[in-house]
Biotite code that builds the C-alpha atoms (Angstrom):
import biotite.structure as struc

atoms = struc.array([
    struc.Atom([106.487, -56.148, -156.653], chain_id="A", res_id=1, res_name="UNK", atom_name="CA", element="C"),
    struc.Atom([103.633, -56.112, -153.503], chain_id="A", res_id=2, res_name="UNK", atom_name="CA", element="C"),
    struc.Atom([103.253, -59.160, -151.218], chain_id="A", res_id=3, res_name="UNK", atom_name="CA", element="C"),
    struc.Atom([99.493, -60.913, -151.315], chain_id="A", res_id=4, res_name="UNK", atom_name="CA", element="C"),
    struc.Atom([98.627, -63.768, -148.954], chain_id="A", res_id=5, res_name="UNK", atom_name="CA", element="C"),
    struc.Atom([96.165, -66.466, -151.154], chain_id="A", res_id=6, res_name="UNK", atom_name="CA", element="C"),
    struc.Atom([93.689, -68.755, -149.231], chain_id="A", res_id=7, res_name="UNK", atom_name="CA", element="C"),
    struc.Atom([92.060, -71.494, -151.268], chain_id="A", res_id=8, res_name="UNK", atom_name="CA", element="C"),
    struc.Atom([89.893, -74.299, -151.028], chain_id="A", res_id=9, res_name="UNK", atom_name="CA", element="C"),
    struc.Atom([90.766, -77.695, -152.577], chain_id="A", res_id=10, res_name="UNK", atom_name="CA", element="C"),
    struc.Atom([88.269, -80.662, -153.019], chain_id="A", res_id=11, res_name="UNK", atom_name="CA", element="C"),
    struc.Atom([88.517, -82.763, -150.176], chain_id="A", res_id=12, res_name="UNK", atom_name="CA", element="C"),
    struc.Atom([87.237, -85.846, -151.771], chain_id="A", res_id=13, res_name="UNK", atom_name="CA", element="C"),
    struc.Atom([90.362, -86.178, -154.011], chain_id="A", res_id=14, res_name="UNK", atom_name="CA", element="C"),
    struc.Atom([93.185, -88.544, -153.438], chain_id="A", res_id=15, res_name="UNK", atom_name="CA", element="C"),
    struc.Atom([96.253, -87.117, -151.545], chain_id="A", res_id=16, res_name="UNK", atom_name="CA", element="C"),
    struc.Atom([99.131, -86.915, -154.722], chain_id="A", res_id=17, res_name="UNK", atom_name="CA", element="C"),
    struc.Atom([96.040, -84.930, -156.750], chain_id="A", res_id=18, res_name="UNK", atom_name="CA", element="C"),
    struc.Atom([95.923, -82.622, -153.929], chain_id="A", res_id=19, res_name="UNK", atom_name="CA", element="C"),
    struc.Atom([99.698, -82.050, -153.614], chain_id="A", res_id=20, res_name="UNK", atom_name="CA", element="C"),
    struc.Atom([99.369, -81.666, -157.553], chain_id="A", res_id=21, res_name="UNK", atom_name="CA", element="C"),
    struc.Atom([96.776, -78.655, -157.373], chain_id="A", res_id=22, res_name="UNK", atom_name="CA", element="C"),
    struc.Atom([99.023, -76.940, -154.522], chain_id="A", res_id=23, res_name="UNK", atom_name="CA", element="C"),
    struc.Atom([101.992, -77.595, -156.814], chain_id="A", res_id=24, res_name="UNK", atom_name="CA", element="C"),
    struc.Atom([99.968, -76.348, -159.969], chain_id="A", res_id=25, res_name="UNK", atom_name="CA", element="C"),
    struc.Atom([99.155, -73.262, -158.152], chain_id="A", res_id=26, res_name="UNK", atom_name="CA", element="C"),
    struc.Atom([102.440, -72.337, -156.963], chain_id="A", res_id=27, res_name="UNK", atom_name="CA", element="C"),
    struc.Atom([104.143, -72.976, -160.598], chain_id="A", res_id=28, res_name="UNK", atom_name="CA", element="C"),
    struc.Atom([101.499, -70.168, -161.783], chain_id="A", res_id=29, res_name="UNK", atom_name="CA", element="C"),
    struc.Atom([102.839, -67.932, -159.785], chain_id="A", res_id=30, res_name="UNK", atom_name="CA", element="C"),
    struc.Atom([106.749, -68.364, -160.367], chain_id="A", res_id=31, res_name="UNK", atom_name="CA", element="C"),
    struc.Atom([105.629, -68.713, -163.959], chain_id="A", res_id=32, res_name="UNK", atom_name="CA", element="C"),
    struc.Atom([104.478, -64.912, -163.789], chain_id="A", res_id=33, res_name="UNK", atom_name="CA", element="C"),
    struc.Atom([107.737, -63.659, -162.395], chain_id="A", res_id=34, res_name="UNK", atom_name="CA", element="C"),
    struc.Atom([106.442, -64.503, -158.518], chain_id="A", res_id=35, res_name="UNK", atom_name="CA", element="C"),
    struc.Atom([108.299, -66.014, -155.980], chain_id="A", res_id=36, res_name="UNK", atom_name="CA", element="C"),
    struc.Atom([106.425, -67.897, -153.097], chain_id="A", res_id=37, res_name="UNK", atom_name="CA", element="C"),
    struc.Atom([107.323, -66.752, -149.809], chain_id="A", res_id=38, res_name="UNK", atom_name="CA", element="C"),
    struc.Atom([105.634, -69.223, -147.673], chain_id="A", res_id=39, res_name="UNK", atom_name="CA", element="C"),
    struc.Atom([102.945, -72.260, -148.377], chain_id="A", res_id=40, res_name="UNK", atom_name="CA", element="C"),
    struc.Atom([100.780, -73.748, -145.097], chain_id="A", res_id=41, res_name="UNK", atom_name="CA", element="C"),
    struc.Atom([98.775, -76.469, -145.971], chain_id="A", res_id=42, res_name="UNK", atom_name="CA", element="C"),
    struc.Atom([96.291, -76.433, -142.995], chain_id="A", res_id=43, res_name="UNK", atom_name="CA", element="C"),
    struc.Atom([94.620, -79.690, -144.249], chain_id="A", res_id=44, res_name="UNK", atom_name="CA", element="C"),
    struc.Atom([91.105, -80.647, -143.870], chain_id="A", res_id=45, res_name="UNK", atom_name="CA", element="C"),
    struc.Atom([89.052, -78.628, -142.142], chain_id="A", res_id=46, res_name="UNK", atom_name="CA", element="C"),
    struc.Atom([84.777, -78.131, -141.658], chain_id="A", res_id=47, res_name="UNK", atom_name="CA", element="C"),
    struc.Atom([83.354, -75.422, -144.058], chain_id="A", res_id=48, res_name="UNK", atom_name="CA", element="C"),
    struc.Atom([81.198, -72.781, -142.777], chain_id="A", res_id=49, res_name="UNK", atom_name="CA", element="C"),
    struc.Atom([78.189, -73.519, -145.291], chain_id="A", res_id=50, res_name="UNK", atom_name="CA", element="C"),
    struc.Atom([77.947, -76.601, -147.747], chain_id="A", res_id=51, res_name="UNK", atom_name="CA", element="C"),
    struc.Atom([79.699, -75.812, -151.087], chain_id="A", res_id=52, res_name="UNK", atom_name="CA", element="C"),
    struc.Atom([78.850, -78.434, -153.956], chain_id="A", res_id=53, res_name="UNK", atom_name="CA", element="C"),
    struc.Atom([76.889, -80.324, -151.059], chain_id="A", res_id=54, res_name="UNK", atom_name="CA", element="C"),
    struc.Atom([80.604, -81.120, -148.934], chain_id="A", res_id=55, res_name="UNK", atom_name="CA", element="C"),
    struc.Atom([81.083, -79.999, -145.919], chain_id="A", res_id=56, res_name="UNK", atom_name="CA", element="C"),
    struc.Atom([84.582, -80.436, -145.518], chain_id="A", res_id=57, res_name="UNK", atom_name="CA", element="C"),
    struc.Atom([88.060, -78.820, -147.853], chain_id="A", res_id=58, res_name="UNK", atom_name="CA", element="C"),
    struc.Atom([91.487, -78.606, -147.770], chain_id="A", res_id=59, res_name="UNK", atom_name="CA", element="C"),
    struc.Atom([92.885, -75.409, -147.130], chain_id="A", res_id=60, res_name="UNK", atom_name="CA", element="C"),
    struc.Atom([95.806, -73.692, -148.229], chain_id="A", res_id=61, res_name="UNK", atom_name="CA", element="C"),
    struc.Atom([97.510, -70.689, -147.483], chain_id="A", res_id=62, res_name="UNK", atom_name="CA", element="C"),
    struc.Atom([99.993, -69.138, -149.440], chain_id="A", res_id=63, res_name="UNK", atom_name="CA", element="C"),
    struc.Atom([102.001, -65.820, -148.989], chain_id="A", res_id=64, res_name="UNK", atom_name="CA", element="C"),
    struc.Atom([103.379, -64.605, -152.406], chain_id="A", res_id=65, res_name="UNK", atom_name="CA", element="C"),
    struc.Atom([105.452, -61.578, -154.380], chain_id="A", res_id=66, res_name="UNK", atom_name="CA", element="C"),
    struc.Atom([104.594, -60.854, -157.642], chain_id="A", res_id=67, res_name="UNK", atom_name="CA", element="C"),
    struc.Atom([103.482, -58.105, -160.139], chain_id="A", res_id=68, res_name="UNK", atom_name="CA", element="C"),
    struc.Atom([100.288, -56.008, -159.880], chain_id="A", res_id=69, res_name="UNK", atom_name="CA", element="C"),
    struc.Atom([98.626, -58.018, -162.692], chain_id="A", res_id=70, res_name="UNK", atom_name="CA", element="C"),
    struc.Atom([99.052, -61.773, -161.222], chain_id="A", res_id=71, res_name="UNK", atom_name="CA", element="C"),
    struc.Atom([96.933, -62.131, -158.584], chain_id="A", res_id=72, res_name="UNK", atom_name="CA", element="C"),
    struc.Atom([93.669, -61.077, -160.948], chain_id="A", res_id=73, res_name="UNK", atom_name="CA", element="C"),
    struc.Atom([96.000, -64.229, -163.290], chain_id="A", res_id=74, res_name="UNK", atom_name="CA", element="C"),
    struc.Atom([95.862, -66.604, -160.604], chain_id="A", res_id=75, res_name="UNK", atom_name="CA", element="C"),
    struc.Atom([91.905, -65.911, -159.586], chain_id="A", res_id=76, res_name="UNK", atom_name="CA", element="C"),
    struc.Atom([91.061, -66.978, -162.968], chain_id="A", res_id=77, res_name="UNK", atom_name="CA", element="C"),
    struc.Atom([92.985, -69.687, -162.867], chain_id="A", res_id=78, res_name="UNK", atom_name="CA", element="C"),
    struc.Atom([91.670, -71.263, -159.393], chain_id="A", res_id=79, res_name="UNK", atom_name="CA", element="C"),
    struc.Atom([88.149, -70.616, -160.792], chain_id="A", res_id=80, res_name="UNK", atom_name="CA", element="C"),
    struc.Atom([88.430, -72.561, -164.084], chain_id="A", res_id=81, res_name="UNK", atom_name="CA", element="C"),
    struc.Atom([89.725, -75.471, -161.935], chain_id="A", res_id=82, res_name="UNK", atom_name="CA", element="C"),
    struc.Atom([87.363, -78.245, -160.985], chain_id="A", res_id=83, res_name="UNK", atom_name="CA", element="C"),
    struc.Atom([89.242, -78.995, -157.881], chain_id="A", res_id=84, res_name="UNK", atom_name="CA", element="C"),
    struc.Atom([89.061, -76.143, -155.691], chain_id="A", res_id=85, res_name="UNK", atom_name="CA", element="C"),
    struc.Atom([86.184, -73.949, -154.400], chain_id="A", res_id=86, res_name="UNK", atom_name="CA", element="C"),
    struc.Atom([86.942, -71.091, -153.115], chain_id="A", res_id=87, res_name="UNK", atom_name="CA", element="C"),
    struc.Atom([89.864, -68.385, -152.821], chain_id="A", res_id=88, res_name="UNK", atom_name="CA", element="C"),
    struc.Atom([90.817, -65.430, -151.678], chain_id="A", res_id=89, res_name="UNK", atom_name="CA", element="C"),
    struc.Atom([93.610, -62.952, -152.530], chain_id="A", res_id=90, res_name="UNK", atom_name="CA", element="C"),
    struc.Atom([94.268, -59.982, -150.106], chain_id="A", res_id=91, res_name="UNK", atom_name="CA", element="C"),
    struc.Atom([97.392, -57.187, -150.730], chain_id="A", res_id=92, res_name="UNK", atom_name="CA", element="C"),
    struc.Atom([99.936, -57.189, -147.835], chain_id="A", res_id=93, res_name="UNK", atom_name="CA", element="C"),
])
């Protein structure tokens, strides 16, 4: 099991229970792959660095996870299928 720290950008435009649903969605993938979240910071909204999908604004989240070598690349294709978030980034402890 290795510790990975996830940073992802959610839709800002979308009501507040849908984005509590995506962070919730998230983190259920990754206890559903025999992962345990260590920590979740929702920093909110804040300015992006470059317009993505012309908005200038998104709602990060940072989460620091355990899990097998294999869910990370599980959880990647997951966030990019979604229509709700951007961006993410998963980095190895």
């Amino acid at each position: 099991m290795n510790k990975y720290e996830l940073l992802y950008i959610v839709d800002n435009d979308l009501a507040e229970d849908q984005k509590k649903a995506v962070v919730e969605k998230i983190s259920a993938i990754i206890t559903s792959n025999e992962g345990t979240v260590d920590k979740e910071d929702v920093w909110g909204t804040r300015k992006l660095a470059y317009a993505m999908n012309f908005k200038t604004e998104g709602y990060y989240v940072l989460v620091e996870f355990t899990a097998p070598a294999q869910v990370p690349a599980m959880i990647e294709r997951q966030i990019r299928i979604m229509d709700e978030t951007y961006r993410c980034m998963i980095i190895r402890k």
